[in-house]
C-alpha angles and dihedrals in degrees: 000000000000086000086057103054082038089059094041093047082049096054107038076050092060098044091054090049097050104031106067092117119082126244144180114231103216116223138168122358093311121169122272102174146308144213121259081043112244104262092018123141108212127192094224152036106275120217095221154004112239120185122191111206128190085241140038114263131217098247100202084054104044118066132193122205128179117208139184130239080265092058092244110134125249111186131081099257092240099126095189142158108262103185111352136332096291103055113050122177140195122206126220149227113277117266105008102207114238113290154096112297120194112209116208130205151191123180130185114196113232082200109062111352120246122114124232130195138198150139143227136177132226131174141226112211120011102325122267098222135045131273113327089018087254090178122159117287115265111226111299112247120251110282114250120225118257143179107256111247095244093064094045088050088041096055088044091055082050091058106044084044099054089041085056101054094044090057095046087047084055093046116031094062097043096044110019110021089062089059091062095041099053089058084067124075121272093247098041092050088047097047100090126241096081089053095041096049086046103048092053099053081054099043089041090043093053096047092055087040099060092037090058083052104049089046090049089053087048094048092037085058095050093048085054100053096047091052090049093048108033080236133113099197112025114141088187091054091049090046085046098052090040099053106027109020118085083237087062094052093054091042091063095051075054095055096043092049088049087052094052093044088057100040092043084049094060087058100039101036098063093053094047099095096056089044090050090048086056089046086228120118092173091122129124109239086051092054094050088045093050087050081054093053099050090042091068092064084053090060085046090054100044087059093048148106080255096061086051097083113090089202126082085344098170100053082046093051095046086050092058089042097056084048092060102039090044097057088041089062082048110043089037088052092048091056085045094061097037089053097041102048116065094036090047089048101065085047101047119076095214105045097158087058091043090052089039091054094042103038096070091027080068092039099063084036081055103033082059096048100051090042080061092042097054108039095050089041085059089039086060096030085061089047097055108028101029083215153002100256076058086069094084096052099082147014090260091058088047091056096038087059085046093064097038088055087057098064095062100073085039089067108043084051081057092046091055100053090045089040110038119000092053098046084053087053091056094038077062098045089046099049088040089238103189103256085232092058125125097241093044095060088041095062086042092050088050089043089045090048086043094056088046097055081049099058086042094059094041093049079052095052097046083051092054088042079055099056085042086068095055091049136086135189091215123210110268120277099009135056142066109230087216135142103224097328126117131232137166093191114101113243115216131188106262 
């Protein structure tokens, strides 16, 4: 546990040391530039609007308009790709009179799916206001529906919760549970009752799992929908993001890999128990399932903040894949735990040995998977941030140190289980304590309390990750970091 708070000091140390720039984290499709530029005066008409954005956009989805100062439109209404997905354009009507002009725009990321808005003005002839051309607003456009941010960070935490708790029900009882079996005696592990109560919770963890799943990608499709096309029931705006939108792309390797985790668990989840009462999980169809279940984190990262990047993409996608798969060792060992035990130690004769085998079986799982964890949370935390004083510059931030605080307690919840709770076990074991004694059930009852207060925090922390998701540290002085609204405010860092 000392080696995880040194790694953690190290790290926020280097970030402090290195981070003093500032830096803008780029997330979502967010303005670059344009051309015209945003508060430029130009001698004459142009032909068209270009905007440049940090992401490709869906261009059936996004939509430029050009106004007056009178809020009629100007342009031609052909929202359309001018050089390559990153950069769409509108033309506009020929010889535009001498004026301010507000240029409206909605943008819905191809990468990794939300959808920004913003505005900015430009004139033709010596501008007509003064500096900024801060003229009145023309008449605002008509809003366009979206899903509330709450239900599209709801149905994400869903989602991560649900991932995790299909990888530790792949892992726990193929890497940690045998190290508390094989503490019990030959006849009384293959007697039954201990394989055929575990087998269930994990059988019965991996089929809610997976149905969780499968409900969060179909509600992830249908938010979707709805924040592309303005519409909360459209059947032709579904049909339109699943068949020609990258996420749906992405959303049909999900479904594939749904459909072979439940096929594959129709085959692996009848022979567990035996396989639980040998204390051995090498078999083919667990294995595939457990590939299954590692290949869901991968559809999460290749519609991520980490997919936005257009340089070294795939490293930045595999970080952001061992994060997730890490926690989700983590966090799915940690239910596990939290589900087994109390209904194994009644069963099992000698409960202190059992607790004194799997408590540090699940620490080393756990110590490996938070290393992970943290060092490719500070890889992207550096990416995106450049630093840890940049932290404090935007809601993101905000959220990201959020997180990061709540693995403190996490920890120390970890610390005391290794540090404390397993030497008493073998104290126990040593001095051939009775398993029905007093003091015995006490310590149970604290590891079992402890494990608890850790599946609360992490349940806390994957619902902040969700909001992070929903959340984007825009470039300075354009964009909304919205999830489907419109705006035509500028949204600044604070």
């Amino acid at each position: 546990m000392m080696r995880w708070v040194g790694l953690v000091v190290a790290i926020a140390v280097v970030g402090v040391a290195f981070g003093a720039n500032s830096s803008d984290a780029h997330a979502h499709a967010q303005y670059i530039r344009s051309q015209p530029e945003q508060n430029s005066a130009i001698a004459q008409s142009p032909i068209e609007v270009l905007i440049w954005f940090t992401e490709s956009v869906e261009i059936q989805f996004s939509e430029i308009q050009v106004v007056d100062a009178t809020g009629a439109r100007q342009d031609n209404n052909d929202t359309h790709l001018h050089y390559d997905p990153t950069n769409p354009g509108v033309t506009l009507k020929p010889n535009l009179l001498q004026g301010t002009y507000t240029v409206i725009w909605r943008a819905l990321s191809a990468v990794d799916g939300h959808r920004t808005a913003g505005t900015f003005a430009f004139s033709v002839g010596p501008p007509t206001v003064g500096p900024g051309l801060q003229s009145a607003p023309p008449p605002p456009p008509a809003r366009i529906s979206a899903p509330p941010r709450w239900l599209s960070a709801g149905n994400r935490w869903l989602g991560f919760t649900a991932m995790a708790a299909f990888i530790g029900a792949i892992v726990f009882p193929a890497v940690v549970l045998p190290a508390g079996l094989r503490t019990m005696k030959a006849d009384e592990r293959t007697s039954g009752p201990i394989a055929r109560k575990a087998s269930r919770i994990v059988v019965g963890t991996i089929v809610v799992a997976l149905a969780v799943v499968s409900i969060s990608t179909a509600m992830s499709l249908w938010l979707q929908s709805w924040s592309a096309s303005g519409h909360t029931g459209s059947f032709q705006a579904i049909s339109d993001v699943w068949t020609d939108t990258r996420f749906g792309e992405i959303l049909t390797l999900r479904v594939s890999v749904i459909v072979g985790a439940i096929l594959l668990s129709g085959l692996a989840l009848p022979k567990l128990r035996s396989l639980l009462a040998r204390s051995e999980l090498v078999e083919p169809a667990w294995v595939a399932l457990g590939i299954c279940a590692f290949a869901l984190p991968l559809t999460t990262s290749l519609n991520s903040h980490a997919a936005a990047d257009r340089s070294e993409t795939q490293l930045r996608i595999a970080i952001d894949w061992l994060h997730l798969s890490a926690g989700g060792i983590w966090i799915g060992g940690l239910l596990q735990l939290t589900l087994l035990t109390p209904v194994l130690l009644p069963l099992i004769e000698r409960r202190a040995a059992f607790l004194a085998g799997l408590i540090p079986r699940f620490s080393q799982v756990a110590i490996g998977a938070v290393a992970v964890v943290v060092v490719t949370g500070a890889l992207q935390w550096w990416d995106r941030l450049h630093g840890i004083t940049n932290a404090f510059d935007s809601d993101y931030g905000y959220m990201l140190v959020a997180k990061v605080a709540l693995l403190l307690p996490l920890m120390g919840l970890a610390a005391y289980n290794l540090l404390i709770v397993r030497p008493r076990f073998l104290a126990f074991v040593v001095g051939g304590v009775r398993t029905v004694s007093a003091r015995v059930v006490t310590w149970e009852r604290r590891f079992r309390w402890a494990v608890a207060g850790e599946v609360t925090l992490v349940l806390v922390i994957l619902g902040v990750t969700a909001v992070l998701t929903e959340t984007s540290t825009p470039i300075s002085g354009t964009a909304a970091s919205t999830n489907g609204s419109v705006t035509t405010a500028v949204h600044r860092r604070r």
